[in-house]
NUDOVEX-465658 format. One record per residue (C-alpha): residue number from 1; residue in one letter; x, y, z. Coordinates in nm, 3 decimals, padded with zeros to 5 digits. Layout:
<recs>
num,residuo,c1,c2,c3
NUM,A,X,Y,Z;
...
</recs>
This chain:
<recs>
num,residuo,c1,c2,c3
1,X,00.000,00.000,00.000;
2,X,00.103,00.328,-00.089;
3,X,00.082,00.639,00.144;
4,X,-00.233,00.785,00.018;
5,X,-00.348,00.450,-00.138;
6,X,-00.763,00.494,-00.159;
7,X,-00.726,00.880,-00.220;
8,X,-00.995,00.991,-00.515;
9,X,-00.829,01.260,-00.677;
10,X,-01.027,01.466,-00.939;
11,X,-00.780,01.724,-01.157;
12,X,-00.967,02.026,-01.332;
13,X,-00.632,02.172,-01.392;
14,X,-00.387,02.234,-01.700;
15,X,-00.029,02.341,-01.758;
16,X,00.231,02.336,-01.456;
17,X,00.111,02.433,-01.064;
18,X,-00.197,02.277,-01.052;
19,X,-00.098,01.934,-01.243;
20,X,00.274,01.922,-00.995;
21,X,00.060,01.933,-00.739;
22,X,-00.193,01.637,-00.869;
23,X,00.147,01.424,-00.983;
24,X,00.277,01.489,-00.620;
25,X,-00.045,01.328,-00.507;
26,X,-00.018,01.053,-00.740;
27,X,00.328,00.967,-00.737;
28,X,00.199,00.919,-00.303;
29,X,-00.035,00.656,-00.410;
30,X,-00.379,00.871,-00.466;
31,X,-00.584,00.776,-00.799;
32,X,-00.563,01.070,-00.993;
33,X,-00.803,01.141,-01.273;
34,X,-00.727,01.362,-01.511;
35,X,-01.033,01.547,-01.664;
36,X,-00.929,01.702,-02.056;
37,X,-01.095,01.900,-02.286;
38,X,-01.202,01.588,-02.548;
39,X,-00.988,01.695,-02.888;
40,X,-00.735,01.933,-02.689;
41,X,-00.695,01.821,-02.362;
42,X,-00.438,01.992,-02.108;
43,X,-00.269,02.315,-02.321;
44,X,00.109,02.199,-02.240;
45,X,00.041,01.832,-02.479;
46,X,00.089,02.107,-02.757;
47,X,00.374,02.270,-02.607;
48,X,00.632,02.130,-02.854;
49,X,00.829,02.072,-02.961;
50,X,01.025,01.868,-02.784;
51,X,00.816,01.569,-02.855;
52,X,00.833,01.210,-02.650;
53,X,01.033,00.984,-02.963;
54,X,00.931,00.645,-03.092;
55,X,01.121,00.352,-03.139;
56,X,01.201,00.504,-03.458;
57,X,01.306,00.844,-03.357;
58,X,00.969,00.995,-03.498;
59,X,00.777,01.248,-03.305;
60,X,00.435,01.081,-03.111;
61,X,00.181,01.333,-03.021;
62,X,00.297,01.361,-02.640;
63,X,00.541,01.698,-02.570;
64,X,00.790,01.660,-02.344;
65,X,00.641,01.968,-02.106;
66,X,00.326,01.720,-02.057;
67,X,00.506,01.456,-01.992;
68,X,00.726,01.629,-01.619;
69,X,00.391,01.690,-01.474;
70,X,00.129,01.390,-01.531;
71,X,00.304,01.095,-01.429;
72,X,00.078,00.856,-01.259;
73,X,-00.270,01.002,-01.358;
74,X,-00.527,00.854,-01.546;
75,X,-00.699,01.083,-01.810;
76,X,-01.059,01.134,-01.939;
77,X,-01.181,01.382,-02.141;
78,X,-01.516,01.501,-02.058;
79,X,-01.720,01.876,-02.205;
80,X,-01.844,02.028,-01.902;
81,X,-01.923,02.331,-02.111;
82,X,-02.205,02.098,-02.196;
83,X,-02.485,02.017,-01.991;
84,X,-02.411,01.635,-01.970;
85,X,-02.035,01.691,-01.910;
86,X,-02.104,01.912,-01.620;
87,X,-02.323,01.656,-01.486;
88,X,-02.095,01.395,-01.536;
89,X,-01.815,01.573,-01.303;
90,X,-02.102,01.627,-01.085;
91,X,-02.109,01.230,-01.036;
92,X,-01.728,01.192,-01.030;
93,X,-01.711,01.424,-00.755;
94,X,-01.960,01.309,-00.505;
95,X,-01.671,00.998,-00.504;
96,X,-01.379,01.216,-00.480;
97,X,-01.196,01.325,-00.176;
98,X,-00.998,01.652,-00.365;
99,X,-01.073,01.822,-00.665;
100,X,-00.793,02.049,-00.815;
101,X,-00.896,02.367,-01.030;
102,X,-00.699,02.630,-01.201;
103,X,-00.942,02.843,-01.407;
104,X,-00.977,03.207,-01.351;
105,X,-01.201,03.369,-01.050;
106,X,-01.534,03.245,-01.135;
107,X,-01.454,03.086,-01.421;
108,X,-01.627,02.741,-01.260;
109,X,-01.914,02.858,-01.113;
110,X,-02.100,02.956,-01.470;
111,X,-02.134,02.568,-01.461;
112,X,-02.223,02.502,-01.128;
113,X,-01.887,02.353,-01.068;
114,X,-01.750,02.556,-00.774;
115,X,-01.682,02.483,-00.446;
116,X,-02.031,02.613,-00.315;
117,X,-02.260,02.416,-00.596;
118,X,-01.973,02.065,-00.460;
119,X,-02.004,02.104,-00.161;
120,X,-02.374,02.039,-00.124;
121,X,-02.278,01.719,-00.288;
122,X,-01.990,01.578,-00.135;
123,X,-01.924,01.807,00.228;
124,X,-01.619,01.597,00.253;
125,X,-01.441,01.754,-00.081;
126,X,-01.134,01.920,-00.050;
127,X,-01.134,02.163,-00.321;
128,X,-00.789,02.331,-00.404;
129,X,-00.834,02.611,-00.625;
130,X,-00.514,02.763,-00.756;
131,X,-00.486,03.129,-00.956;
132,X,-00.263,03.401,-01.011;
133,X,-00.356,03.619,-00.773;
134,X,-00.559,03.475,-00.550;
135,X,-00.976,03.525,-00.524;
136,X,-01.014,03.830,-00.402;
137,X,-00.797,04.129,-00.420;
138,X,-00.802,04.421,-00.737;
139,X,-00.591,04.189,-00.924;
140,X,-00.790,03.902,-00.893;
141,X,-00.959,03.853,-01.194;
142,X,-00.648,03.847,-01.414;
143,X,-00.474,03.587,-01.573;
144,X,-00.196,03.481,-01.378;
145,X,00.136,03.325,-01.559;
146,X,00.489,03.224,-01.377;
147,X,00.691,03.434,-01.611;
148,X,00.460,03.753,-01.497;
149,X,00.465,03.616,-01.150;
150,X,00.823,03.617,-01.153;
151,X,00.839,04.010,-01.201;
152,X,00.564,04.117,-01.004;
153,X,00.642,03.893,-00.707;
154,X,01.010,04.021,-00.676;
155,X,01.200,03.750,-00.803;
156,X,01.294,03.918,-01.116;
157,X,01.464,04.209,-00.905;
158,X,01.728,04.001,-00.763;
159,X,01.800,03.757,-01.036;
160,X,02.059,03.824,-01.310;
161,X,02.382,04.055,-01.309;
162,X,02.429,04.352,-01.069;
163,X,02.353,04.666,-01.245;
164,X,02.717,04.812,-01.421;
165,X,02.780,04.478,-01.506;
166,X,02.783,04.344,-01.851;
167,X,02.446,04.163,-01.932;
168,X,02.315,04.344,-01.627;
169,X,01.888,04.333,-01.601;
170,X,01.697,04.102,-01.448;
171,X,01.654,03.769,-01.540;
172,X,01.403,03.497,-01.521;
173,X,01.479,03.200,-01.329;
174,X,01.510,02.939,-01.626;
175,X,01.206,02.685,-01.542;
176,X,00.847,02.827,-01.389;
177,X,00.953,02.792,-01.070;
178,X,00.667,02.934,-00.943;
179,X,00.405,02.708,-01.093;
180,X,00.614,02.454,-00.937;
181,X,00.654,02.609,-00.599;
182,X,00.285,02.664,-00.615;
183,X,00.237,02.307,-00.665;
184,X,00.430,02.200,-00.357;
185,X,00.218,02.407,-00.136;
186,X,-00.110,02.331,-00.306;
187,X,00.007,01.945,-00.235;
188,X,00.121,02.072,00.128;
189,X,-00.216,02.209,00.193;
190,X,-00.476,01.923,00.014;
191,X,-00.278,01.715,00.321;
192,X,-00.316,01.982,00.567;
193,X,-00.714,01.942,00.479;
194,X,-00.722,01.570,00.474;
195,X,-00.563,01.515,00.788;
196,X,-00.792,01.770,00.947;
197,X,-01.134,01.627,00.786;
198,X,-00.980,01.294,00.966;
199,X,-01.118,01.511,01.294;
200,X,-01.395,01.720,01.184;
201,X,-01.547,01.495,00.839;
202,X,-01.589,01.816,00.658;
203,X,-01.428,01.922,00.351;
204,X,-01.288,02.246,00.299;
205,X,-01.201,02.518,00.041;
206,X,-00.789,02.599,-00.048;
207,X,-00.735,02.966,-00.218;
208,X,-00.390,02.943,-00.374;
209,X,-00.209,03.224,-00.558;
210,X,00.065,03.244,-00.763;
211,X,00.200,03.574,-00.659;
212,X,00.140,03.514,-00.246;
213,X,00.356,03.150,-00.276;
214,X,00.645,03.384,-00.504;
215,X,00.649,03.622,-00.203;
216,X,00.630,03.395,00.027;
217,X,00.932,03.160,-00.167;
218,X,01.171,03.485,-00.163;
219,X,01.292,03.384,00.189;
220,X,01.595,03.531,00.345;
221,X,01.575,03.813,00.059;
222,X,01.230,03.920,00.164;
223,X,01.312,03.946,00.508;
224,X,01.635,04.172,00.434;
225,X,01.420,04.438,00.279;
226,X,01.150,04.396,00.586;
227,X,01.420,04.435,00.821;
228,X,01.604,04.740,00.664;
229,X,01.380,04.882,00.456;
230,X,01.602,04.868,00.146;
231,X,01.551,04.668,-00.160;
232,X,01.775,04.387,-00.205;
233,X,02.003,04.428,-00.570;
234,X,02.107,04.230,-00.811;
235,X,02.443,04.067,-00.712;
236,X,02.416,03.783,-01.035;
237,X,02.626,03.443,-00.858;
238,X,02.708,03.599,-00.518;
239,X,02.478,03.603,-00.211;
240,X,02.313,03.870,00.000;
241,X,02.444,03.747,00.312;
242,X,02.775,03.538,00.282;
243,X,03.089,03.629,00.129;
244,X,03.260,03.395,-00.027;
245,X,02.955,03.195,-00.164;
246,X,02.955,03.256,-00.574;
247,X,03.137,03.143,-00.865;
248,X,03.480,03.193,-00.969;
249,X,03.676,03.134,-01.280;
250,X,03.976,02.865,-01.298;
251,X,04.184,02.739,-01.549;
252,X,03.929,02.544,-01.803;
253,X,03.582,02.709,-01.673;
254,X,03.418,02.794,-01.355;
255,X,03.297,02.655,-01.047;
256,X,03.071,02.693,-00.726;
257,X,03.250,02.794,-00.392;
258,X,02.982,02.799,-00.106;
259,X,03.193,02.914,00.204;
260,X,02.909,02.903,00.512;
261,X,03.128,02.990,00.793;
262,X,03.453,03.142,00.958;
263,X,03.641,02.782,00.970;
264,X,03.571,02.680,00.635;
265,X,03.637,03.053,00.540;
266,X,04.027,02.942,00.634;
267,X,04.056,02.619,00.556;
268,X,03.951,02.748,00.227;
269,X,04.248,03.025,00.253;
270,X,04.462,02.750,00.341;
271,X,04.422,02.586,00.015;
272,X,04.412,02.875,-00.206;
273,X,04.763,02.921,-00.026;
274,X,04.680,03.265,00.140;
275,X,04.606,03.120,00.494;
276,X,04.696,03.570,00.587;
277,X,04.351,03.644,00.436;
278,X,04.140,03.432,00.731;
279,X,04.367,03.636,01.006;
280,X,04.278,04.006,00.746;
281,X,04.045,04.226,01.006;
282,X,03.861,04.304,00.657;
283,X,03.799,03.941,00.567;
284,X,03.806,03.759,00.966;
285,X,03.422,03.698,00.996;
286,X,03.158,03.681,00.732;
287,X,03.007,04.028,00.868;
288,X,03.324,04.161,00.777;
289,X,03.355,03.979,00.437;
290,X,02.977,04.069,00.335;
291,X,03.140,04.446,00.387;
292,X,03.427,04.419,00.265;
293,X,03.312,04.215,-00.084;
294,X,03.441,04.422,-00.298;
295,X,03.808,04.385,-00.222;
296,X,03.812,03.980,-00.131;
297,X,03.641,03.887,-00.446;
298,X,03.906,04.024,-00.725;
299,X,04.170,03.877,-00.453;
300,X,03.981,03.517,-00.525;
301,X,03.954,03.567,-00.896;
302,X,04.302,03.616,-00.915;
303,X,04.424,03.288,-00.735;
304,X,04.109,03.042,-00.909;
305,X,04.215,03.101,-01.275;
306,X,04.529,02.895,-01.194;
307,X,04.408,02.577,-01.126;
308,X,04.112,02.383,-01.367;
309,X,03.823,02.298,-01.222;
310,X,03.891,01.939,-01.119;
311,X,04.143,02.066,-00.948;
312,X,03.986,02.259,-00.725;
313,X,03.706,02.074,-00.631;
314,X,03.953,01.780,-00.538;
315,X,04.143,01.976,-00.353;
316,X,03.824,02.200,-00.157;
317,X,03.635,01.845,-00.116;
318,X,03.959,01.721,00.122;
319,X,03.993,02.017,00.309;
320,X,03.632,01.982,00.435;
321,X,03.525,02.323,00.193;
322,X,03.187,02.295,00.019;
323,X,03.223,02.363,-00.366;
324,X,03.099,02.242,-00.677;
325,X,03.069,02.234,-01.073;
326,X,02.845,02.420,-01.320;
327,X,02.682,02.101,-01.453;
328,X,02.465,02.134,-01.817;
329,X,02.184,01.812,-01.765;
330,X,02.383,01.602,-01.983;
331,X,02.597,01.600,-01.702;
332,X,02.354,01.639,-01.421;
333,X,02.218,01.323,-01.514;
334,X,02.577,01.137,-01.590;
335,X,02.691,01.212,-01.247;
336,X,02.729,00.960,-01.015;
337,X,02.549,01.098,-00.709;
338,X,02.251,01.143,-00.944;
339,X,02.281,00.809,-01.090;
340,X,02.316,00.594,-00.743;
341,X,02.022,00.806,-00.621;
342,X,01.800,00.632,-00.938;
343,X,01.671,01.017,-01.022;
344,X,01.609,00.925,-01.370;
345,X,01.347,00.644,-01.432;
346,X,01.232,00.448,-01.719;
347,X,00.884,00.380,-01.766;
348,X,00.681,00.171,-02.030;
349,X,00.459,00.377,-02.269;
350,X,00.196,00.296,-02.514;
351,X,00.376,00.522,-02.838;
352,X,00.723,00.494,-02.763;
353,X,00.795,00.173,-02.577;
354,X,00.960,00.403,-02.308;
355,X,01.007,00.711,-02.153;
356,X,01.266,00.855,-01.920;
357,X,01.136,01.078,-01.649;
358,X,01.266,01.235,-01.311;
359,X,01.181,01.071,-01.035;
360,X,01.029,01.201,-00.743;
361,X,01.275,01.324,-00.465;
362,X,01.045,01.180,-00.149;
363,X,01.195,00.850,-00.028;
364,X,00.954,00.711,00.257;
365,X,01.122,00.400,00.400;
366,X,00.765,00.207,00.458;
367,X,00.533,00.330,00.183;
368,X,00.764,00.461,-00.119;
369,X,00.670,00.562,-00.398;
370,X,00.518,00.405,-00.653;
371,X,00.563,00.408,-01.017;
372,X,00.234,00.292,-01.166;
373,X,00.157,00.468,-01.479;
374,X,00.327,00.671,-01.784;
375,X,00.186,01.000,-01.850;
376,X,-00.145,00.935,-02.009;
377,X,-00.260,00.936,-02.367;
378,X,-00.548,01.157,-02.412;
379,X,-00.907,01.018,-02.254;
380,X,-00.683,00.707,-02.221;
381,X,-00.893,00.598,-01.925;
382,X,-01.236,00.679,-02.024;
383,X,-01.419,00.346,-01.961;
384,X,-01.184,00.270,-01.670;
385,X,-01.233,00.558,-01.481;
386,X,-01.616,00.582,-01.499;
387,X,-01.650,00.186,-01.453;
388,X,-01.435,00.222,-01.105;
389,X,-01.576,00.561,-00.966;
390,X,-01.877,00.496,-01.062;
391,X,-01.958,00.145,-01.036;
392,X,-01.972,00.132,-00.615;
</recs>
């Protein structure tokens, strides 16, 4: 038995937060169902290419964006613009225990599918609904997407090169991190529910935004502006708060050095060959370093470019001092750590014969997680789905 084993989950919900948040739920054992727009389905199956490869390198009809998110769901494709569709979810969800939703404010209820019209069905439903900017608010009838998110919630303003740099401006973080973040508390808070309705029997309604989980996901940065009043910058590699923790170039490339405190501040001097810096009243503690950046970090520079980057993480990894390569995913995934850890899998699937996917980072020693199915094929499950729900 899996961990959530007998969980009925229904998923309204396309593209990234709201399906990571269903695949979380899956990949812990619930039975996920899927519900597409028949023809279409989810917008990210279009959102090639890449394209999932047959056994003779030709594209199938599954894109690679729809395949990170739906692992272990089971799809049907049902109209609820249509009378008979919206009846039909009607019946799935009086046997559901969470339904997941990300359409705009509202956008549900002109079909008498939102949490008020379910919840006179089914009082135990936990229904998650997840937006840009929440349900109420002046923004909150406005589409909501990551990219935007990113800007508006802050993220943008302290990601990419400090301003006089080359390249300076911010930056996006390079994957919607905030769809996926978003996901991970939706998932978070549909147990939150479930463990409560284990006390009370009733269901209840989740209100998730986009822009309150980026806010809330800016951490340490957030709290430096709260504190001081002052905006945190753009530093590009280097960190708010600790000095030396950035990259640096060496002789073939660059690496990671993440110094996190005064002794491996000097056994990191030690190796560089300056062991005088760590004893330097402007370099001695990390207060000191954070104010005195500007003169340690050309001091670095200057020693790093002399060894490659082997070299230097050989050497740092002995002396006890964190550090690390730049890895592309061709070598993320070739590295050994990754590899004994099993982080990619290999799963059987209906148009290509296989398909290599990430696994999921949660390793429970008694109920693990469990591989079932491949991302689904469009209303793959039609007659399943609607013979088990709907058959008790």
């Amino acid at each position: 038995m899996s961990a959530l084993s007998g969980l009925r989950v229904l998923d309204l919900s396309r593209v990234l937060a709201g399906p990571w948040a269903g695949q979380m739920l899956a990949d812990l054992g619930a039975d996920v169902v899927k519900v597409e727009r028949p023809g279409a389905g989810d917008d990210t199956r279009a959102w090639g290419p890449p394209y999932l490869r047959d056994a003779d390198g030709r594209d199938t009809s599954e894109a690679a964006y729809f395949l990170s998110a739906n692992r272990n769901k089971r799809s049907i494709t049902i109209d609820f613009t249509q009378p008979e569709g919206q009846q039909r979810v009607r019946e799935l969800v009086q046997r559901a225990d969470v339904l997941i939703e990300n359409f705009k404010v509202g956008g549900l209820a002109a079909y008498g599918l939102d949490y008020q019209s379910l919840q006179a069905l089914n009082p135990r439903l936990i229904y998650c609904s997840v937006t840009g900017f929440g349900q109420q608010g002046p923004y909150a009838k406005r589409a909501g997407y990551d990219f935007m998110i990113q800007a508006m919630g802050g993220l943008m303003s302290i990601t990419g090169k400090a301003d006089g740099e080359e390249g300076a401006g911010p930056v996006k973080v390079g994957v919607a991190l905030t769809d996926i973040l978003t996901g991970l508390y939706a998932s978070n808070a549909i147990l939150a529910a479930l463990a409560e309705r284990e006390r009370s029997g009733q269901g209840q309604y989740i209100d998730l935004a986009l822009l309150d989980v980026q806010i809330a996901c800016l951490g340490n940065q957030a709290l430096n502006y709260l504190t001081t009043g002052v905006p945190p910058k753009r530093l590009g590699n280097a960190h708010p708060n600790i000095v030396p923790y950035q990259d640096f170039p060496t002789a073939d490339g660059d690496f990671i050095l993440t110094v996190g405190n005064d002794g491996q501040f000097r056994k990191f001097c030690e190796v560089a060959g300056h062991p005088e810096w760590a004893t330097d009243p402007r370099f001695v503690s990390n207060a000191s370093r954070v104010a005195n950046r500007a003169e340690l970090i050309p001091l670095i520079r200057q020693v790093t470019v002399f060894r490659t980057t082997a070299e230097w993480i050989a050497a740092l990894e002995q002396a006890g001092v964190p550090c690390g390569p730049i890895n592309d995913l061709a070598q993320v995934f070739a590295d050994p750590q990754v590899q004994a850890r099993g982080t990619r899998i290999r799963m059987a699937h209906p148009l290509a014969g296989e398909v290599d996917l990430v696994a999921n980072p949660i390793r429970l020693s008694r109920t693990p997680v469990d591989y079932r199915r491949p991302p689904p094929l469009l209303g793959e499950h039609n007659s399943e789905v609607f013979a088990d729900w709907l058959s008790d």
